[in-house]
C-alpha positions as a LaTeX table, in Angstrom:
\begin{tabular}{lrrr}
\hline
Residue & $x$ (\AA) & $y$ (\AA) & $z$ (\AA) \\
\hline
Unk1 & 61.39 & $-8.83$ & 231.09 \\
Unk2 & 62.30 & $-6.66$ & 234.41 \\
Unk3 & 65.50 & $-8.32$ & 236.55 \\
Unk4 & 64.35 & $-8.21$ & 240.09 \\
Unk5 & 67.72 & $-7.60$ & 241.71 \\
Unk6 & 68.99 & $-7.54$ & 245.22 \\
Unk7 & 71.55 & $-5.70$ & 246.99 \\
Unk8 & 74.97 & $-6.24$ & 245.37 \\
Unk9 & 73.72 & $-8.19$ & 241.87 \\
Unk10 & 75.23 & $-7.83$ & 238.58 \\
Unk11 & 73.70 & $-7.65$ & 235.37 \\
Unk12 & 75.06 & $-6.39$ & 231.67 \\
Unk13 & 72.90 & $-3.85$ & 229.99 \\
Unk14 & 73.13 & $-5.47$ & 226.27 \\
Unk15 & 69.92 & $-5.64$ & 224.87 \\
Unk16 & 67.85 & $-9.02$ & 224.36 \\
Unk17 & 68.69 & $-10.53$ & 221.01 \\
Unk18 & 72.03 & $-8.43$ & 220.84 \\
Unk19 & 73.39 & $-4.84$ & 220.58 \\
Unk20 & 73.95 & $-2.35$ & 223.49 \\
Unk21 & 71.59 & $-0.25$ & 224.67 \\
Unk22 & 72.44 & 3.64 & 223.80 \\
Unk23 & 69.93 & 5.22 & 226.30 \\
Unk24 & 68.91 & 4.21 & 229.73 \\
Unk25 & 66.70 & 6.08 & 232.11 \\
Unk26 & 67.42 & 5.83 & 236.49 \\
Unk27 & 64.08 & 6.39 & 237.58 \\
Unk28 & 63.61 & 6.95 & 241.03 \\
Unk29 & 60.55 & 6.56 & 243.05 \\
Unk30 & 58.89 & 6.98 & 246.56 \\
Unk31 & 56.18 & 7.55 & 248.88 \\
Unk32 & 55.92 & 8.87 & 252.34 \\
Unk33 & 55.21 & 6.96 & 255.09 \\
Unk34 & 51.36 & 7.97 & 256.21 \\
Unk35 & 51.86 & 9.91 & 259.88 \\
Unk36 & 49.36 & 8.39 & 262.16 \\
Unk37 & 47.45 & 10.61 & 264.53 \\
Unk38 & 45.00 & 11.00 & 267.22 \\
Unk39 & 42.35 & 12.27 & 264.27 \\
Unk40 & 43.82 & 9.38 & 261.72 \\
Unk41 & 46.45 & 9.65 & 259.72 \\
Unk42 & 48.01 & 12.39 & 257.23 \\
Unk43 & 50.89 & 12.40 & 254.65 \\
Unk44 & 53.85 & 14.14 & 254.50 \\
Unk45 & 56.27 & 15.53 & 252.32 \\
Unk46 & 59.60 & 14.24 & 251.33 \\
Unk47 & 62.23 & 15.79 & 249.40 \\
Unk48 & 64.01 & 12.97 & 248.19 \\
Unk49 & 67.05 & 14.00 & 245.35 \\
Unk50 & 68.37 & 11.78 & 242.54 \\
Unk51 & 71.85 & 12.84 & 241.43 \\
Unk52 & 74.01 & 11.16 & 239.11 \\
Unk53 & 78.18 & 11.07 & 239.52 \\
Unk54 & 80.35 & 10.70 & 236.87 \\
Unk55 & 83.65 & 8.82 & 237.61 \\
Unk56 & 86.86 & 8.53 & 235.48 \\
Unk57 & 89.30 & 6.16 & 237.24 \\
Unk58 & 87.50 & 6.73 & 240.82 \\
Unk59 & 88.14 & 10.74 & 240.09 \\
Unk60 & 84.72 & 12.80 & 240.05 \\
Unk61 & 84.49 & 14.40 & 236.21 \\
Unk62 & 80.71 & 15.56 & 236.46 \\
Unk63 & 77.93 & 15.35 & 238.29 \\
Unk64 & 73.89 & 16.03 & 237.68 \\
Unk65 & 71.63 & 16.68 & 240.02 \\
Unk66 & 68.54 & 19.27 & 240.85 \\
Unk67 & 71.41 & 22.53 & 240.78 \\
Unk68 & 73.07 & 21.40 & 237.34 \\
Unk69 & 70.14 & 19.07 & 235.89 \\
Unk70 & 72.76 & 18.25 & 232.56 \\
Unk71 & 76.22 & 16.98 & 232.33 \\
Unk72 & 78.75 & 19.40 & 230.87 \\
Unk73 & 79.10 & 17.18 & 227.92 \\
Unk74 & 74.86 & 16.38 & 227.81 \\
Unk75 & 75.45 & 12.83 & 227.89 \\
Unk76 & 73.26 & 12.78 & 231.44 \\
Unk77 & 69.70 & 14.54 & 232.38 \\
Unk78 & 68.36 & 14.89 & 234.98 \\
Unk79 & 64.47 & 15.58 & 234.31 \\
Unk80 & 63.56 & 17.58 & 236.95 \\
Unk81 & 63.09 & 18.00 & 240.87 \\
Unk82 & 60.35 & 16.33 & 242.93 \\
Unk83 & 60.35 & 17.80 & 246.68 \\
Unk84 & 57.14 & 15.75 & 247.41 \\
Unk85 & 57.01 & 12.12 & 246.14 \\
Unk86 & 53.43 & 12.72 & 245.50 \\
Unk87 & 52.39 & 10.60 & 242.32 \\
Unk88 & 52.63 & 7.00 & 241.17 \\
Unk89 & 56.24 & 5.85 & 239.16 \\
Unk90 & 59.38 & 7.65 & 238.54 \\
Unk91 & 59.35 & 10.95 & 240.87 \\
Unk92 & 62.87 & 11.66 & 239.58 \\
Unk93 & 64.65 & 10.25 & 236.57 \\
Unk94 & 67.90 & 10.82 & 235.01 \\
Unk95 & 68.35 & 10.18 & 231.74 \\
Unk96 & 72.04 & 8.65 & 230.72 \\
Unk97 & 72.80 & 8.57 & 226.89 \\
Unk98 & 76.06 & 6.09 & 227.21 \\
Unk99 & 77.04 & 6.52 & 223.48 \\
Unk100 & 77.55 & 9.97 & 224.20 \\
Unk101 & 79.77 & 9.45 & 227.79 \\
Unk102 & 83.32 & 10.64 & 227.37 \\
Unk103 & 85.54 & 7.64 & 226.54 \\
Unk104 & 87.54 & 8.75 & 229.54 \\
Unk105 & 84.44 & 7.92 & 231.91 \\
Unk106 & 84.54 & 4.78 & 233.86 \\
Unk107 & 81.06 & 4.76 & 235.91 \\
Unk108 & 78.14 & 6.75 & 236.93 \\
Unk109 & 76.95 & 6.37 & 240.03 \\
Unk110 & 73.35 & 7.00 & 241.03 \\
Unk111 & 72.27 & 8.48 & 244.69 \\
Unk112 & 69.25 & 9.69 & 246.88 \\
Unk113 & 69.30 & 11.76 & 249.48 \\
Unk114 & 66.76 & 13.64 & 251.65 \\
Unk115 & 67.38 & 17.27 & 250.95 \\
Unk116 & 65.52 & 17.98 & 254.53 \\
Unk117 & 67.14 & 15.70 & 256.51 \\
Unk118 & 64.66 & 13.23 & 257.03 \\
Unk119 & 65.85 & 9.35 & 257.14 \\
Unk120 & 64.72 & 6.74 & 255.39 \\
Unk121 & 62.31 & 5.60 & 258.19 \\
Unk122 & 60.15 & 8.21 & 257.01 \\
Unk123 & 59.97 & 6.65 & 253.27 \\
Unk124 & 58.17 & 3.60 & 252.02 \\
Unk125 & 57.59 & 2.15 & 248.23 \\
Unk126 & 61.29 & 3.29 & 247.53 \\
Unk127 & 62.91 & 2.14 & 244.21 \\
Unk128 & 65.73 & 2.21 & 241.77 \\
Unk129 & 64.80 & 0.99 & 237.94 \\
Unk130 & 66.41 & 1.06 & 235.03 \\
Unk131 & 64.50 & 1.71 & 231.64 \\
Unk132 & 65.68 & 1.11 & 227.91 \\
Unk133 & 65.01 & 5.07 & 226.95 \\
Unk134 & 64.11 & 3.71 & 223.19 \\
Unk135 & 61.53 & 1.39 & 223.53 \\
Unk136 & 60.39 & 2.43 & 227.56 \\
Unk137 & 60.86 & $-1.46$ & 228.62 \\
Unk138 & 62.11 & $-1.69$ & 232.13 \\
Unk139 & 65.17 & $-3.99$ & 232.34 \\
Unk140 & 66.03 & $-3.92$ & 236.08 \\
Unk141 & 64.77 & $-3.18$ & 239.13 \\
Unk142 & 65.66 & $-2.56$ & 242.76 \\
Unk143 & 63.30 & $-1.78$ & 245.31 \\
Unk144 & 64.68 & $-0.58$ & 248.90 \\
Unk145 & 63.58 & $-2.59$ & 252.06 \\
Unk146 & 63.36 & $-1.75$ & 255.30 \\
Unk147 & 63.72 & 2.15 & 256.28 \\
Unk148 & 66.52 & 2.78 & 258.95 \\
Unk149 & 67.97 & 5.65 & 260.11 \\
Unk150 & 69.88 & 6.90 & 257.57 \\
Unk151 & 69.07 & 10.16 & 255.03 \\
Unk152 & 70.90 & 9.10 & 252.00 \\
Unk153 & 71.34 & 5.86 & 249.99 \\
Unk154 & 73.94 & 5.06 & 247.13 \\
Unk155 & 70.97 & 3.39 & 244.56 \\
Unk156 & 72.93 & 1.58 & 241.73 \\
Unk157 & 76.19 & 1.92 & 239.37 \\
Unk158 & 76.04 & 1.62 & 235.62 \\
Unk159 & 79.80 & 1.26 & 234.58 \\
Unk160 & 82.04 & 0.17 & 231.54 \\
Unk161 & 82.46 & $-3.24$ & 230.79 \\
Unk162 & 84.71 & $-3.88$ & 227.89 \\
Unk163 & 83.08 & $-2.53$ & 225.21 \\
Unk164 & 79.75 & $-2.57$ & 226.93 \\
Unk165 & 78.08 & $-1.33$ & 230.33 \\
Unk166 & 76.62 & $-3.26$ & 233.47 \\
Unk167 & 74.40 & $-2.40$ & 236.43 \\
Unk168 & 75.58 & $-2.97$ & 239.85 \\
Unk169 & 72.50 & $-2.26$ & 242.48 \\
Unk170 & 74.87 & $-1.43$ & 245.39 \\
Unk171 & 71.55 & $-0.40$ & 248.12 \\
Unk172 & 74.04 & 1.49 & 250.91 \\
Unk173 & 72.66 & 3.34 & 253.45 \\
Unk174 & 74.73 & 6.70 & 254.44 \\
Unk175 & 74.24 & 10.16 & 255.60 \\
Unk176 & 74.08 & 13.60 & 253.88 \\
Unk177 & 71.28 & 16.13 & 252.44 \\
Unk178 & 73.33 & 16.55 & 249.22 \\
Unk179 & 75.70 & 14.45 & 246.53 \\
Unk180 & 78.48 & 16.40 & 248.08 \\
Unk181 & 77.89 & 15.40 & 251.51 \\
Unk182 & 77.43 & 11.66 & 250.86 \\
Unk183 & 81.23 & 12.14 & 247.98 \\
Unk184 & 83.20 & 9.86 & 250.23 \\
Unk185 & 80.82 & 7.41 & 250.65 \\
Unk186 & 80.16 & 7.63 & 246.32 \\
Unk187 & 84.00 & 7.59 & 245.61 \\
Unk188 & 84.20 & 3.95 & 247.00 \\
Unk189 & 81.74 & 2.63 & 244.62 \\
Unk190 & 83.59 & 4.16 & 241.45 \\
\hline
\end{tabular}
C-alpha cells in the first residue's frame, strides 16, 4: 500500500509484517507543461536531473548523479539520464542498496534540478516515489504541487534510524542547474 505523503512527513522504511528493506529505488518523474500557441499547442523538452548525496554527520562523502551514475562504494545507482521527460513513470531512478551504505553514512539526500535552467513553472505531473527494489511495490509517494519559479527542488531524505532507515519528503524549492549548485541548500537537510 503506497503512503501518500506531504511536504515534511515521516515514515520508517521497515517492511510490512517486519524486516528492513535492503533495496529501495527514488524514482523520479515528469512531464512538460504543453506550450500553447497561436497554431495550438506543442511540447517541450525538459532536462530535469536526479542526483543522490551521501551525508556522514552533515559532511558530503559521495554523490551520484548523470556525471558519476555509481557511488564509489556501489551502494547507489543511478540508472541513467533523461534530458526529455518524454514517457509515462520513473524518467530517472536511483537505485540505493542500504545494506551496502558505509556504516559511517548518516543520510542520502535526493534532488532535481533543471540542467537548462528552466523553473519549475515549466513542469507538471512531477513526483518523488519510493519503490521496494525486491518485490517493485511502491511504498511512498510524493507528488510536487504547484510550479513556481524556482529550477531545483530538494525531493526527499532516506536516513538512519537506529538500526533502521526512514523517509523524510522535504519538497524545497531552490535554485541551481547542478547538485553542486543547489550543496548549501542539500547540506541543511543532512
Amino acid at each position: 500500500m503506497t503512503v501518500s505523503m506531504v511536504k515534511g512527513q515521516r515514515i520508517s522504511l521497515e517492511k510490512p509484517g517486519g524486516g528492513e528493506l535492503r533495496q529501495v529505488r527514488m524514482g523520479l518523474g515528469w512531464d512538460a507543461v504543453a506550450k500553447k500557441g497561436f497554431f495550438g499547442s506543442r511540447s517541450q523538452e525538459i532536462d530535469l536531473d536526479a542526483s543522490a548525496v551521501v551525508f556522514a554527520d552533515g559532511r558530503v562523502t559521495d554523490v551520484v548523479y548523470f556525471g558519476q551514475l555509481t557511488s564509489q562504494d556501489g551502494s547507489v545507482r543511478h540508472t541513467g539520464d533523461n534530458r526529455t521527460g518524454a514517457g509515462d513513470g520513473d524518467d530517472e531512478s536511483i537505485i540505493v542498496d542500504l545494506g551496502r551504505i558505509p556504516v559511517h553514512a548518516t543520510s542520502v539526500v535526493f534532488t532535481v534540478s533543471s540542467f537548462q535552467g528552466q523553473t519549475f513553472n515549466e513542469v507538471e505531473n512531477a513526483f518523488c516515489r519510493l519503490v521496494d527494489e525486491s518485490t517493485g511495490l511502491e511504498l511512498a509517494r510524493y507528488t510536487l504541487t504547484g510550479g513556481g519559479a524556482h529550477t531545483a527542488m530538494i525531493m526527499a531524505r532516506v536516513y538512519r534510524n537506529g538500526p533502521g532507515w526512514k523517509m523524510n519528503a522535504i519538497g524545497e524549492p531552490t535554485q541551481g542547474r547542478t547538485f553542486q549548485e543547489m550543496l548549501p541548500a542539500i547540506t541543511t537537510h543532512a
